[in-house]
Each structure stands twice: as structure tokens, then as C-alpha cells.
Phi, psi and omega in degrees: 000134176253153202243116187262005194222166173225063189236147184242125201262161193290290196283137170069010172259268165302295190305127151261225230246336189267342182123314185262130202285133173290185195273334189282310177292332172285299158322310170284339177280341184279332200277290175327319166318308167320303186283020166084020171267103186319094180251129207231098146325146145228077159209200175326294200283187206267169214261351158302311194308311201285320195277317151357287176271302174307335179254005156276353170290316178090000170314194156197001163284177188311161148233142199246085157277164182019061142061035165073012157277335144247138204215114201220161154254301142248157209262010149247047151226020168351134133280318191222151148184159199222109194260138153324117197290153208279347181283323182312299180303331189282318163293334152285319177296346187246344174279315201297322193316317219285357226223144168276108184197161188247094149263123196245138156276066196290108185240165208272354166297297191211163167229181186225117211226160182276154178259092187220145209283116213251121180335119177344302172312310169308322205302324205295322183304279189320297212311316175343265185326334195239022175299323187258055171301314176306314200241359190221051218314123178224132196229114186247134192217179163306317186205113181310316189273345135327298174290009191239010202261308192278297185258109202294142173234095152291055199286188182254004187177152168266142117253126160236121168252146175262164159258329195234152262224281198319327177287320151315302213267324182275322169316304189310305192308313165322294190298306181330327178295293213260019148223142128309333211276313199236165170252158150245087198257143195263122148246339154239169171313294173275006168244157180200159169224147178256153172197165194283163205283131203060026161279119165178144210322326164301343194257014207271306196269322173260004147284348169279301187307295182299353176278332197250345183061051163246158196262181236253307216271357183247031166243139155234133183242148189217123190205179207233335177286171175261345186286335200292336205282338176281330176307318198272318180263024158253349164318142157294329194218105170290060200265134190263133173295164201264354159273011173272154193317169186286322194302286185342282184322291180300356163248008213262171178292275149286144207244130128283244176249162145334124147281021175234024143273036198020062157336300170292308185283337185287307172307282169323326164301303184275307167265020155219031151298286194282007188253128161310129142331133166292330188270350165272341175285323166296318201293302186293295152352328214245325198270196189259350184288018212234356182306298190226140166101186226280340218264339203268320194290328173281340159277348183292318212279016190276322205256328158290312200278334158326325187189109167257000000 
């Protein structure tokens, strides 16, 4: 099989646990790079955060931010994007208050957050995430739905973190109830993020796939998250990271190494060593000498031998 897409979502993925890409990862991103392959952020954060990381990458593809509601190269020039109606968000922001929770209104400009003390375990996550303060305006206040009373916010995405598992799980279902309008995807046990409706890191890719004319079966995606599982098991090759949850693992094609066992270069290492440049296979493709006689017999076995 030959694979034309790469995509990789950012936390517990590229990143290990300190925030930073190793050196093993980089490397491996580049040689895909090498081999003609399309590699696609796809996640959660904001599309600065996200563009961060693709140009320490050296990428230059779309990137599929907040959770496939902006979809991008530069961020005043969206292909896609899709928002929370700014009355919806002003009405959800005033239920979630109701909940001991960390709510962010993540817009790809700026973002707007409650000010509340978040358990020792979380924090490390936030600082991450909040790296890029300088290029990325963050306003933390009392009460969101206050503020939104004076300035109305559409944003493309929620982040909610929970303290309790059970508070979660009864918020979403309440909103599943009382809007159409937005989804609530779980991305850890106490975290989640809402976004308008039919939005989500898979319809992210495969509006990126229709841009590019690759098919379902020439994707490969490799993630860590529960948001990451319908992307993986629509994928040609689904690989789960070895620090992703059991749910993850148990949907995945392949399971790899920890990110913070370069997972990812471990993956790119075993399965694209043996895939031929795209632009050489296209080349071959293209000429007639391949019609008949020994040349033809070289391309089959070109074509068997891509990927084992």
C-alpha cells in the first residue's frame, strides 16, 4: 500500500510530556517529508499554537485546528471554518458556570477563560498549551458570561476541564438535549471540547483529502486522544500511541512506542522505509515502458513490496 497523507495530532503525540519535540521526531518528520508525503496537524488547540509547531516542523500543509473547525495555511486566509453562534456560546457559558470547571473560549485570535484554580495534575498541560502568550492574546476573567454580555463571542471551539468525571458526563448529555446546533467530544476523562455541529477532526481530513484527491485508504493517522478514534478508524492505517488510553489502543490497526519514546519516529521508521518517493512512482506510472516485458514485472514488485 502506498500512503499519501500523515496526519498527526499534536499532544501526547508529536510532543512528549515536557512539551518538546525530540530530535528522533523531527527527523522522521522530515524523511516523510522527503518521500513526497502530505503531513497534517490535526487537533484541539488554536490555530496559532498549531501553526507553532508546523513551522518548527518546516510543514507547509493545511493545518486542521480547534478540533477541525478552522482549517488552514495562514490564519487570514481559512478554507474552512465554522463557528458557535455567538448567542449559543453566551448560553452555554452561562450553564457551564453552574459546574466547578475550567472554561475556555478558544477563538484562533484570542482566547477568553474563567479565572479558576486548576489541580496540580492539570496545570502542567495548561502552561504547555499557553506557551505562545506573545502571539496569542489571553484574557482571563470571573465570569465569562458576563463579559460576553458586553463583547458577544463566536467562537470555533470550547475547552472545559472538569474536577469530576460524573459532572462531565451529565453537562454533555444536558447540552446534547438542549442544542443541535454544537457536539461535545470527550477528549480525556475530565476534559472536552464543544464545537458547531458536524465538525470534528475526521470531517477535518477529509475535507483536507478532497483538496488534495487522496482517498480514505492512502491516510495514515497517528493519535493519543479519544477524540483521535473515529479519525483512526476511518483511516487506511489507524496507529495508537503507546500512551493512549485502552479505548484508543483497542480501535487502533497499530499500537506504537510512548511519545515520549519517540512513537512517532518509531512508526514513520517501520512503516514508510520501504515506500518508494511519490514523485517516483508517479514517474513510472506515467511512462509506457512499464506496459510490457521486465519493467512491468518491476513495478509490480514495486507495488507489493511498499508496505509490509
Amino acid at each position: 500500500m502506498t500512503y499519501k497523507m500523515l496526519v498527526l495530532n499534536i499532544d501526547g503525540t508529536l510532543l512528549q510530556d515536557n512539551g518538546r519535540i525530540h530530535k528522533q521526531t523531527r527527523e522522521a518528520i522530515e524523511f516523510a517529508l522527503q518521500k513526497g508525503i502530505h503531513i497534517i496537524l490535526a487537533t484541539t488547540r488554536n490555530f496559532p499554537a498549531a501553526k507553532r509547531t508546523a513551522k518548527s516542523l518546516k510543514l507547509k500543509d493545511y493545518i486542521i485546528a480547534h478540533q477541525g473547525a478552522f482549517i488552514a495555511k495562514d490564519i487570514n486566509k481559512p478554507v474552512y471554518v465554522q463557528r458557535v453562534h455567538e448567542r449559543v456560546a453566551s448560553e452555554i457559558t452561562a450553564f457551564l458556570e453552574s459546574f466547578p470547571c475550567q472554561i475556555r473560549l478558544v477563538n484562533e485570535k484570542f482566547l477568553i477563560s474563567n479565572k479558576v484554580k486548576l489541580p496540580t495534575n492539570m496545570m502542567t498541560r495548561v502552561v504547555f498549551q499557553s506557551a505562545n502568550r506573545f502571539v496569542y492574546q489571553e484574557r482571563y476573567v470571573d465570569s465569562i458570561s458576563e463579559k460576553l454580555l458586553d463583547q458577544p463571542v463566536s467562537p470555533p471551539n470550547f475547552e472545559v476541564v472538569f474536577f469530576d468525571e460524573k459532572e462531565m458526563a451529565d453537562s454533555m448529555m444536558a447540552i446534547k438535549e438542549m442544542y443541535d446546533e454544537v457536539v461535545c467530544i470527550p477528549i480525556e476523562p475530565l476534559k472536552m471540547v464543544i464545537v458547531p455541529a458536524g465538525v470534528s477532526k475526521l470531517e477535518g481530513v477529509k475535507f483536507v483529502c478532497s483538496q488534495y484527491g487522496i482517498k480514505k485508504h492512502e491516510v495514515v493517522s497517528i493519535g493519543a486522544g479519544l477524540d483521535d478514534l473515529p479519525l483512526m478508524q476511518w483511516s487506511g492505517l489507524g496507529v495508537a500511541m503507546g500512551n493512549a488510553p485502552k479505548e484508543v489502543h483497542d480501535a487502533a490497526d497499530w499500537i506504537t512506542r510512548t511519545n515520549n519514546d519517540n512513537g512517532v519516529a518509531y512508526m514513520v521508521k517501520e512503516h514508510f522505509r520501504k515506500q518508494y518517493r511519490l514523485g517516483f512512482l508517479n514517474n513510472l506510472k506515467r511512462t509506457d515502458l512499464i506496459e510490457e516485458g521486465p519493467e512491468k514485472h518491476f513495478m509490480m514488485n514495486i507495488e507489493k513490496n511498499n508496505f509490509k
